[in-house]
C-alpha positions in Angstrom: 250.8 37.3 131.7 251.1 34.2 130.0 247.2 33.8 128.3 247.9 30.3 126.9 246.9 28.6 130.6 244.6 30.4 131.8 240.9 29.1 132.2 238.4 30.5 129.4 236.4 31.9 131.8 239.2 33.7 133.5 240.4 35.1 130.1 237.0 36.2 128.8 237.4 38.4 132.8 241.0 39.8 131.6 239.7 40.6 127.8 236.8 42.4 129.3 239.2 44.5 131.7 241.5 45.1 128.7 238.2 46.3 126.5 236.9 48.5 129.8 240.6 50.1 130.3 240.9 50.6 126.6 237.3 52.5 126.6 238.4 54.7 129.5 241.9 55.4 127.7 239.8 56.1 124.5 237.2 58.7 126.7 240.3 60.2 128.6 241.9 61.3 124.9 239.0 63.0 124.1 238.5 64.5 126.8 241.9 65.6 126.4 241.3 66.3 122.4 238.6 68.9 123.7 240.4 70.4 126.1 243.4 71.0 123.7 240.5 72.0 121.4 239.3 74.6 124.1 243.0 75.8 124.9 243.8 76.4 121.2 240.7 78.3 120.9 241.0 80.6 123.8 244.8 81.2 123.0 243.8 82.0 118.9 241.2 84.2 120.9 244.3 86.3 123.1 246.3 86.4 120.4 243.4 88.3 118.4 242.6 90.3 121.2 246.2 91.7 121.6 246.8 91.6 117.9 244.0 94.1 117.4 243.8 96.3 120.1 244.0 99.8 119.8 246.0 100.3 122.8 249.8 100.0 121.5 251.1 97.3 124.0 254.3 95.0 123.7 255.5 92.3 125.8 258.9 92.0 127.1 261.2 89.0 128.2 262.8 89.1 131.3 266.0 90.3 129.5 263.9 93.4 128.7 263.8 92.8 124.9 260.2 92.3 122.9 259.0 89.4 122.9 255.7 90.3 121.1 254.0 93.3 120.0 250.7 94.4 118.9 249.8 96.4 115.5 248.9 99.7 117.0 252.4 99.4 118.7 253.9 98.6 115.2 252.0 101.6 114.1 253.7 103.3 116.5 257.0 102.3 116.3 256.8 102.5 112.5 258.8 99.1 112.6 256.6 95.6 111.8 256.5 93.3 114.5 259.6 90.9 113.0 262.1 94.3 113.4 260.9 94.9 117.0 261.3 91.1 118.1 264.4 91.1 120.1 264.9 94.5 120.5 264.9 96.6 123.5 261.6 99.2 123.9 264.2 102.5 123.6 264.9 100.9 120.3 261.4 100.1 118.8 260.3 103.7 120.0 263.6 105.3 118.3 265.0 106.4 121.8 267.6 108.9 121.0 269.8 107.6 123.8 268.7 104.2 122.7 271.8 104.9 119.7 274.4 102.8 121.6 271.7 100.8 122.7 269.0 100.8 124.9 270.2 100.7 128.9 273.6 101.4 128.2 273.7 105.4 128.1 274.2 106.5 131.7 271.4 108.3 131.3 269.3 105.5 130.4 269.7 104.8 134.2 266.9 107.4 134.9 264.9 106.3 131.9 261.3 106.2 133.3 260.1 103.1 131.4 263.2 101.0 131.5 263.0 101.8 135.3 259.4 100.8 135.4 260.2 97.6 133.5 262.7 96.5 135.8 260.5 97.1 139.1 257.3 95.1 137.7 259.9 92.1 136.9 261.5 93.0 140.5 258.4 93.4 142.5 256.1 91.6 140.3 253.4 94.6 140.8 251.6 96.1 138.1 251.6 99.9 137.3 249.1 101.8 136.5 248.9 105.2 134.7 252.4 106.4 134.7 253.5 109.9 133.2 256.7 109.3 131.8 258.8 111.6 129.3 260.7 110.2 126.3 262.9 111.9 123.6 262.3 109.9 120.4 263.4 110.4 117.2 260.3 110.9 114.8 261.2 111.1 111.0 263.6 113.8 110.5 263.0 115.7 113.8 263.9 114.7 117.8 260.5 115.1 119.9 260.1 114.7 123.6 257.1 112.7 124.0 254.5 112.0 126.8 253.4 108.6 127.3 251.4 106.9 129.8 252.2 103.6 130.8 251.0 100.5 132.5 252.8 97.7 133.0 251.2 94.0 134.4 253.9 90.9 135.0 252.6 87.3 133.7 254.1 84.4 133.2 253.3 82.2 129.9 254.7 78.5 129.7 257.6 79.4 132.0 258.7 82.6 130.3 258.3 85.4 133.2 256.7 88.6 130.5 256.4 92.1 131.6 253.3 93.7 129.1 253.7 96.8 128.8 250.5 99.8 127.1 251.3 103.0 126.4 249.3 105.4 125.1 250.5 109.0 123.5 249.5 112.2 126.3 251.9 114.5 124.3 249.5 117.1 122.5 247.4 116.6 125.9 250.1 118.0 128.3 251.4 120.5 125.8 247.6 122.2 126.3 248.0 121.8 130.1 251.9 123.8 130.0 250.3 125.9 127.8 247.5 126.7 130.0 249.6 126.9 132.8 251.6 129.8 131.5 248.3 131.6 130.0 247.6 131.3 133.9 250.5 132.5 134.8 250.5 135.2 132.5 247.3 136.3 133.5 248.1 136.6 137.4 251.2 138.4 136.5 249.1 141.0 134.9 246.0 141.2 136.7 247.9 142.7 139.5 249.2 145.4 137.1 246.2 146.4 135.7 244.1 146.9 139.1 247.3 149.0 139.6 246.9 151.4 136.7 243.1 152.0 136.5 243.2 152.7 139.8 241.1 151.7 142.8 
């Protein structure tokens, strides 16, 4: 627009267009300034919340390796979060089939949480409250180890994440077996003893 022949009356129109457009461009960015500001403080907020809770969770790309984990999962692990980025979960729990890595054993193939992994990405259903057996290495010893699960599929700018809670039932179905065969014991013998004191 060539400014130079246009009548001062028509210009003083454009320049007050040009000030109204630049007002609106000026509310727009912050408008978008809060919004970022909201964003930013909502995702410091996540963070925090998944950071510090005491369920042991870890998030897992859709090549099955950890993309994030929280500190009751490092606590778990006994690895900080930087050794369990990348790795797969039967590594960061010390899997003993997990040795030549983690879904390459033929028994990984019935490994209960890869298996569970793979259907959330697959299905894109969450689980809730699975029972699943593991046999972890812990210190100097090999331990089977009972874990419930839960796994929920999300998606975070782009990236498809399965997250994945587990939370240790060992010592809890230990009592049960052990109560079982108390039980067990106990119908095996009450039968014997009606038999020797008679009727």
């Amino acid at each position: 627009m060539d400014f130079t022949k246009m009548k001062k009356q028509d210009l003083i129109k454009e320049i007050d267009s040009l000030q109204a457009t630049i007002s609106k461009l000026e509310e727009d960015i912050a408008q978008l300034k809060k919004i970022e500001e909201t964003l930013y403080r909502r995702e410091e907020e996540l963070a925090a919340t998944f950071d510090n809770s005491p369920t042991p969770m870890f998030a897992m790309d859709d090549k099955r390796r950890i993309w994030k984990i929280n500190r009751a999962a490092e606590r778990y692990t006994y690895k900080s979060s930087r050794e369990c980025i990348g790795l797969c979960c039967g590594q960061a729990l010390a899997c003993n089939l997990s040795k030549r890595g983690c879904g390459l054993n033929s028994a990984c193939k019935s490994c209960q949480l890869l298996r569970t992994v793979i259907k959330t990405y697959e299905d894109k259903n969450r689980c809730y409250q699975k029972e699943i057996s593991l046999d972890l290495s812990r210190g100097n010893k090999n331990e089977i180890v009972h874990l419930l699960i839960a796994t929920s599929p999300f998606t975070i700018r782009g990236k498809r994440i399965v997250l994945v809670s587990f939370q240790d039932i060992t010592e809890r179905v230990k009592t049960e077996q052990e109560l079982r065969r108390i039980v067990s014991n106990a119908r095996r013998l009450l039968p014997e003893a009606k038999l020797n004191n008679g009727p």
